[in-house]
N, C-alpha and C positions, 0 to 999 in steps of 0.2 A: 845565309839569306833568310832562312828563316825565324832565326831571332831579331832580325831586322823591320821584318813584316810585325810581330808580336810588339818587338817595341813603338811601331809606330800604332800599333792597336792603343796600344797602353795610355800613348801620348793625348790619341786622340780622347778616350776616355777621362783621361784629367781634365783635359782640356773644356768637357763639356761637364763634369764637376764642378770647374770653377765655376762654370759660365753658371751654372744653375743656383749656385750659393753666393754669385753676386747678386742676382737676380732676385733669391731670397732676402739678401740681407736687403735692397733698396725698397725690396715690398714691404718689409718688415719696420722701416722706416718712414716709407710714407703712410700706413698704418697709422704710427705712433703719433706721426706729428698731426696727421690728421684728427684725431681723438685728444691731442692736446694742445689746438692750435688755440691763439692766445690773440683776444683783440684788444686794443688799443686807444681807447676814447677819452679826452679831454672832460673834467667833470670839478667842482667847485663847490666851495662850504663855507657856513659862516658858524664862529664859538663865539660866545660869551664871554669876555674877559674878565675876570673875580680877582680881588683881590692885589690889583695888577701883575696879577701871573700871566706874562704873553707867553711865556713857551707850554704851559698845560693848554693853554686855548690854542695855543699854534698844532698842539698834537691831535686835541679832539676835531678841530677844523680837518686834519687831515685823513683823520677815522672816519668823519662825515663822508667827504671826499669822494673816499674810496668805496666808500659803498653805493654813493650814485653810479660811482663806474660801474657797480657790479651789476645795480640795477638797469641799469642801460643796456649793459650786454647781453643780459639773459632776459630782458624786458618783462620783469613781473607787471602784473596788474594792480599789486596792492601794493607802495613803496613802504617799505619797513621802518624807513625816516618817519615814517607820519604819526606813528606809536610806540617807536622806542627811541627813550631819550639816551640813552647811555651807551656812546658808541664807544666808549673803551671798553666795556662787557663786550659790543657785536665784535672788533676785533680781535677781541680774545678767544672768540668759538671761529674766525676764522683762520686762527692763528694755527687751531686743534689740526685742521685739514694736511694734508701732507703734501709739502714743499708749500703749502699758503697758495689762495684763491689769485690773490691780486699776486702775479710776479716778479713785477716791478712798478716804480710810481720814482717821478721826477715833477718839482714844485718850479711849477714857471711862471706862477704869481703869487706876492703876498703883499697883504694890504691891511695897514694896520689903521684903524680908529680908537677915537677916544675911548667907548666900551666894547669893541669885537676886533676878532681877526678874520680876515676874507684869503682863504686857499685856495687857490687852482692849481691843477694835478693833471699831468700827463699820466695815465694807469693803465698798465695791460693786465688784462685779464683772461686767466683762463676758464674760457665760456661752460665748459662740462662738469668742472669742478664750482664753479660757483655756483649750478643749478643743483648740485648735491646740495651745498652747505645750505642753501635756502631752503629745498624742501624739508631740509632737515628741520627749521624754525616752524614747520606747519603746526596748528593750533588745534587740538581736538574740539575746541570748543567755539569753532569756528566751522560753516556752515555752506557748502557753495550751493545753488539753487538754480536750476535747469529746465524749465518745463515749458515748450513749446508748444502753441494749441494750434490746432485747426478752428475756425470760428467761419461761422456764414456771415457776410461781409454786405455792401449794399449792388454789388457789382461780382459777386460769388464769393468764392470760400477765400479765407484770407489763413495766412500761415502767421501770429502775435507770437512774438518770443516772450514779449515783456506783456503780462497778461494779468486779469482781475487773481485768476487763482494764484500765480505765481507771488502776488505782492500782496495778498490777504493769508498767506502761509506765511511767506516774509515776516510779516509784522506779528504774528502769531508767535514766531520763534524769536522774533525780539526783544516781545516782552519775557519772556523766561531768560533773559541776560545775557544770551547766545549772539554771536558775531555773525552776521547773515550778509552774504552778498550773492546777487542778484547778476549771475553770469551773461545775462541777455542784452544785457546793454553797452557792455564793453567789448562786444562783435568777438572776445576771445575765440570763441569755439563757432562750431555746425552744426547744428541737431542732427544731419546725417550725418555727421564724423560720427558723432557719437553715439548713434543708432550703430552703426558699422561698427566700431568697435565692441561696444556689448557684445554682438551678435558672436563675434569673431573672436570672442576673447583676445584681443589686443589694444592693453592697457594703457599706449605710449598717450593719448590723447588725456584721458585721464589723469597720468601724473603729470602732462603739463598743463593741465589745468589747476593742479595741487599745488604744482610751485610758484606759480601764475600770483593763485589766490591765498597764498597761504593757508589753506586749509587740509586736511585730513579727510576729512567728510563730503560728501557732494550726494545732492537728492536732484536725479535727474529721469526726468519723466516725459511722458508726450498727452496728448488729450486731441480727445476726438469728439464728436458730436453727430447726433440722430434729431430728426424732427419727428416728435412722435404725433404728435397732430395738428395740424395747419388752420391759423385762423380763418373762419368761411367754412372751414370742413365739414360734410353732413353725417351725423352720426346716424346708427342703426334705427333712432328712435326721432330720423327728422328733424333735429336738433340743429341749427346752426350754430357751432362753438366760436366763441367768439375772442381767445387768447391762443398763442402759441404754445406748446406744450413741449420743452427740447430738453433731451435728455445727454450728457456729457460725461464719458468716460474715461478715465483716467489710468494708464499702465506706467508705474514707477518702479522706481530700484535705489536703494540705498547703500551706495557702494565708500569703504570704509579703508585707511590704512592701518595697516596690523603694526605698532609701533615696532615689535617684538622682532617677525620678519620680514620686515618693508614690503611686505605683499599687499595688493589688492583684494579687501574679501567683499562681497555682497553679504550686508546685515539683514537685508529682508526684500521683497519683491512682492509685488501684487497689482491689485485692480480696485477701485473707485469710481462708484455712478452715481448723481445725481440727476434731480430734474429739475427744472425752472420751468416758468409760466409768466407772459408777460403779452403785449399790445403788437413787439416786432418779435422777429428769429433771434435777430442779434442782442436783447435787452435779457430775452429767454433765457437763453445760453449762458449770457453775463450772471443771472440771479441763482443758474445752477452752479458755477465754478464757486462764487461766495458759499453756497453751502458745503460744495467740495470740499473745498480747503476748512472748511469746518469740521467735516467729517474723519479727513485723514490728520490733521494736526494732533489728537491724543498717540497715535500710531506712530507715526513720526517721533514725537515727545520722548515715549517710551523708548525706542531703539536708540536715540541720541544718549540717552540717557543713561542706560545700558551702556554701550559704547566708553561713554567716558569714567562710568564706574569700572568696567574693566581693562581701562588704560592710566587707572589713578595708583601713583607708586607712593612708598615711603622716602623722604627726604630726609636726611639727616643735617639737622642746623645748628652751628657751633655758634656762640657768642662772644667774644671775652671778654672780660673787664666788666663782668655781672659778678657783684660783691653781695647784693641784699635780697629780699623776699621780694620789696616793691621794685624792683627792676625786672625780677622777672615774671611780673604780673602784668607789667610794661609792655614787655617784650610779646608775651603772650597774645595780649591785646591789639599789638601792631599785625602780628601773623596770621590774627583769626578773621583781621579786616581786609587781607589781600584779595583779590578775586580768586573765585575757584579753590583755595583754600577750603577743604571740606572738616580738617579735625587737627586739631595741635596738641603735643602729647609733651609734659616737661618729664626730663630723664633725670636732671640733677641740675644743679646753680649751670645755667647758660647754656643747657645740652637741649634741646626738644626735636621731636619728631613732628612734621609735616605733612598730611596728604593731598597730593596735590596732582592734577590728570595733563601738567600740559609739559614743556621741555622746562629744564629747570633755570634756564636761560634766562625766561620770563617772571620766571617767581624771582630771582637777586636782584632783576631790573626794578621790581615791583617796589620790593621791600628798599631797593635802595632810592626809587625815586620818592619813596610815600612815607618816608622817618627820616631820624639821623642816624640809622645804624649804616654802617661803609661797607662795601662787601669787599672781601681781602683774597675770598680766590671760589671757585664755584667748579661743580660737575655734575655729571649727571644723578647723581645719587645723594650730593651733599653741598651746602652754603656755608661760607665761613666769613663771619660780620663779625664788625667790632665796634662794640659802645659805645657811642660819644654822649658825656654829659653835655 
């Protein structure tokens, strides 16, 4: 009797083993699928037909495609269509990813004209992974721009996203040949998401702002404002002053991606005050943010700059089919005109070194859409083009 009792002890104990490791295994499961759940959106492309080659335009048509879908899904703000022309390069760094971003794609239209072909594409995609492969395309030389003001309004205080400082810094950073976008307008973020997050050190708003914008960089700030003397006011000396006197301060943070370890680092933080003087409050305040953004733009400059000198790597550029001196004075010449190209170094007939601060993604695109050198295969460290006479 008594080993009867033991074995139903026993029994019962498997019994609740199993039950526990079924229970692991479906949690374990919807885990996964959740992290790798995959949608599904309808998306459409038009190539250029060269040469009457329909089935090359039939495939870039399809590379198009697929990257609206991608874009769709993880809803960037910046579409990557709109500045890169070579989406047989984009699918080649989507390709890198593991098991591929899009994973699967069914063509349920095609439409052929006399110069193009028109694709449409059923694409699933999986959402988590295509917001890797994108932020991975971020651009250090790209800018995102954040600063919300409080401002005295005609009716009180008014909260401007989009503001005299924010778009006289803007254009500040423009003319130094820097890709600036102006977050405020495309309602992406909350200035209190992202006050919250600072505070909290939690990043997640951040890097989806990164992948959002393609950028690397973001200069996100707040501005506040004092009325330091009120038109009508009587001074110590009997004096009726007769302009507004508003003084506006500014708390920023310059927060950075570390190419190295995908981390978020702060490059710098501070504080900026000026003053204006003007006939209204609100004219006052406007003429102090113009010199703001005067003020802090060499500060700014400097860290950006920084920044991208210590994210600029050596590339390694193969040629072939460079036979003479004048080809590769040629070649040189095409390298040294890239963007952000800072120095090109010749090793030997068709071998040079490149330094260049952004993914090298963008440099094969570069050189392959602005010559006729063909790029034959590319990675992160090296480009390998071939010379066409």
């Amino acid at each position: 009797m008594v080993f009867i009792v033991d074995d139903i002890k026993s029994d019962n104990i498997m019994k609740k083993f199993y039950f526990l490791l079924c229970l692991t295994v479906i949690f374990c499961w919807s885990i996964n699928n959740a992290l790798s759940q995959e949608k599904c959106v309808n998306a459409e492309a038009e190539s250029a037909i060269l040469n009457d080659d329909i089935p090359s335009a039939k495939l870039e048509a399809i590379a198009r495609a697929k990257w609206s879908a991608i874009e769709e899904v993880i809803d960037t703000e910046i579409k990557l269509r709109s500045f890169v022309q070579n989406f047989t390069l984009l699918e080649d760094v989507i390709k890198t990813k593991d098991d591929g971003v899009v994973k699967s794609y069914k063509v349920i239209n095609q439409k052929n004209d006399k110069d193009s072909v028109n694709i449409k594409i059923k694409a699933c995609v999986e959402a988590a992974k295509a917001r890797e492969a994108v932020s991975q395309l971020g651009l250090n030389s790209s800018i995102a721009v954040f600063i919300p003001v409080r401002k005295p309004g005609r009716s009180g205080d008014e909260f401007e996203e989009t503001n005299i400082l924010s778009e006289t810094l803007i254009g500040i950073l423009t003319e130094q040949n820097y890709t600036v976008v102006d977050v405020a307008p495309t309602q992406a973020i909350d200035a209190a998401e992202i006050e919250k997050a600072i505070r909290s050190g939690n990043t997640l708003n951040l890097r989806s702002m990164m992948y959002k914008f393609l950028s690397n960089l973001i200069i996100i700030g707040k501005v506040n404002y004092t009325i330091s003397t009120k038109k009508g006011e009587i001074t110590g000396h009997g004096i009726s002053l007769s302009l507004n006197n508003v003084t506006v301060r500014l708390t920023y943070r310059i927060i950075a991606k570390n190419n190295k370890t995908g981390n978020m680092e702060i490059l710098t933080a501070g504080t900026e005050e000026a003053r204006g003087v003007a006939n209204d409050v609100e004219a006052a305040a406007g003429e102090a943010m113009k010199e703001l953004a005067q003020n802090l733009a060499p500060a700014i400059l400097d860290k950006v700059s920084q920044y991208i000198i210590g994210n600029t790597k050596k590339v390694a550029i193969k040629v072939n089919n460079v036979n003479d001196i004048d080809t590769v004075i040629e070649i040189k010449e095409i390298l040294q005109n890239i963007a952000w190209v800072s120095d090109v170094e010749e090793k030997q007939m068709g071998d040079f070194v490149v330094s260049y601060p952004e993914n090298t993604f963008y440099l094969a695109n570069s050189i392959e859409q602005k010559s006729d050198l063909k790029v034959l295969n590319f990675s992160p460290s090296s480009v390998v083009l071939e010379y066409q006479e």
